[in-house]
C-alpha positions as CSV (number, residue, x, y, z in Angstrom):
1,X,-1.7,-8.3,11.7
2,X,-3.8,-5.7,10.0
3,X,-0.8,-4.9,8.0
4,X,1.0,-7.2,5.8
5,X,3.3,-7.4,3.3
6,X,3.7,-10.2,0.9
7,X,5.4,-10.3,-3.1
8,X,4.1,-7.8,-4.9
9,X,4.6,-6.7,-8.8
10,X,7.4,-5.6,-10.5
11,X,5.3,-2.9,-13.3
12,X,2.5,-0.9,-13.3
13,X,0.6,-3.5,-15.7
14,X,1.3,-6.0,-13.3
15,X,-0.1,-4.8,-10.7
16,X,-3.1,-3.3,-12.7
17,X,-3.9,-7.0,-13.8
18,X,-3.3,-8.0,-10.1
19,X,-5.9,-5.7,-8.8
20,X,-8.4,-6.1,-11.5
21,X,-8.5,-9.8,-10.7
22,X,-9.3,-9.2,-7.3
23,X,-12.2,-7.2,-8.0
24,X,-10.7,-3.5,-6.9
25,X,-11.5,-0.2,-7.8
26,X,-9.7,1.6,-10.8
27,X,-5.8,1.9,-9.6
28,X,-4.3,5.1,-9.5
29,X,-0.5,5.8,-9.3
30,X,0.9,7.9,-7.3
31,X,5.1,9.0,-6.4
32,X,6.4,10.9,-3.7
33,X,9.9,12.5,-3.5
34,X,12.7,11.7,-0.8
35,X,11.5,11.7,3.1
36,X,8.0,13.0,2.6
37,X,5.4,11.6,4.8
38,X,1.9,11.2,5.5
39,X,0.3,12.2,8.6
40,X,-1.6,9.1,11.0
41,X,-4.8,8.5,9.3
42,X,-6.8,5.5,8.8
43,X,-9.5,4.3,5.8
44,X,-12.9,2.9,5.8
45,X,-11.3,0.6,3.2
46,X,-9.1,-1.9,2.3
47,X,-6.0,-0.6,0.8
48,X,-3.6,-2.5,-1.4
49,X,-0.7,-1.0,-2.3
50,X,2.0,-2.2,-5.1
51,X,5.7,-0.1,-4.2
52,X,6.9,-0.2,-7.8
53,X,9.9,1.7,-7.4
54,X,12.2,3.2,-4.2
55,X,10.5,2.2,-0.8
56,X,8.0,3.2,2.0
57,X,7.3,2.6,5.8
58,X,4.1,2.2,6.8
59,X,3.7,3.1,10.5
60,X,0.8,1.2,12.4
61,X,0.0,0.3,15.8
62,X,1.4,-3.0,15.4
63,X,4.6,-1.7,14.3
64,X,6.5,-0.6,11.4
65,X,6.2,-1.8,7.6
66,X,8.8,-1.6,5.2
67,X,8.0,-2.0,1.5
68,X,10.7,-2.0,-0.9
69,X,10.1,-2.4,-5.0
70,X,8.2,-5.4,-5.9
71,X,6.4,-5.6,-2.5
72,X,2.5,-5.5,-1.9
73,X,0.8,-4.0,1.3
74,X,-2.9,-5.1,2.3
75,X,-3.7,-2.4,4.8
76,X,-6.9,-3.9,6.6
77,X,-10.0,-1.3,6.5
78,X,-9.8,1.2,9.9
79,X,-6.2,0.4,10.0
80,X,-4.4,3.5,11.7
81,X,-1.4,4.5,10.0
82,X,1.1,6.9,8.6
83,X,3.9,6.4,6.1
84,X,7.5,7.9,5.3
85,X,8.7,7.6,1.9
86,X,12.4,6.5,1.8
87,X,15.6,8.4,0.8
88,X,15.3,7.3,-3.2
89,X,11.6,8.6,-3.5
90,X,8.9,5.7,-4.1
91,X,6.8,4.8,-7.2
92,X,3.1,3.1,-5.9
93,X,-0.1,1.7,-7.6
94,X,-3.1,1.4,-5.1
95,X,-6.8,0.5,-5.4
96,X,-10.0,0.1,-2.7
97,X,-10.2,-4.0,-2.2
98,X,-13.7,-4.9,-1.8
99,X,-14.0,-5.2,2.4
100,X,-14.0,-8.9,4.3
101,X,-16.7,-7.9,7.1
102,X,-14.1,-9.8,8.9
103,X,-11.1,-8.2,9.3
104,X,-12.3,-5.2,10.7
């Protein structure tokens, strides 16, 4: 699956830490109100994603991908996607993972 979900970190620090060991790019945070969304898309990188507070749905090809506080997404470079942000609003840390020729 080129979208996966796995334990994740509960605070922004966490997560910082988290992504700094795994040699990302400087995290930024982003939040998004009730029911927004984001339109299909896709990256030329890999995207991990820490939901700190509320929850999100990642939409891909393979299916739907709930994240709920405390989960982590690994969103697989050229991954197509969109997302809709659930009915509390969400609170997210990402970064750009360094790309596994691999997984593409």
């Amino acid at each position: 699956m080129r979208a996966r979900v796995s334990p994740g970190a509960a605070t922004v620090d966490d997560a910082t830490a988290a992504l700094g060991r795994e040699g990302c790019s400087a995290p930024r945070g982003w939040s998004n109100g009730p029911r927004d969304r984001y339109g299909w898309h896709q990256h030329d990188y890999h995207k991990v994603l820490f939901c700190l507070e509320g929850s999100i749905v990642f939409h891909t090809d393979d299916g739907d991908v709930e994240l709920q506080a405390g989960d982590r997404l690994d969103l697989a470079a050229g991954t197509k996607h969109a997302a809709t942000v659930g009915s509390n609003g969400c609170r997210c840390v990402e970064a750009t993972k360094p790309s596994n020729p691999m997984e593409r």
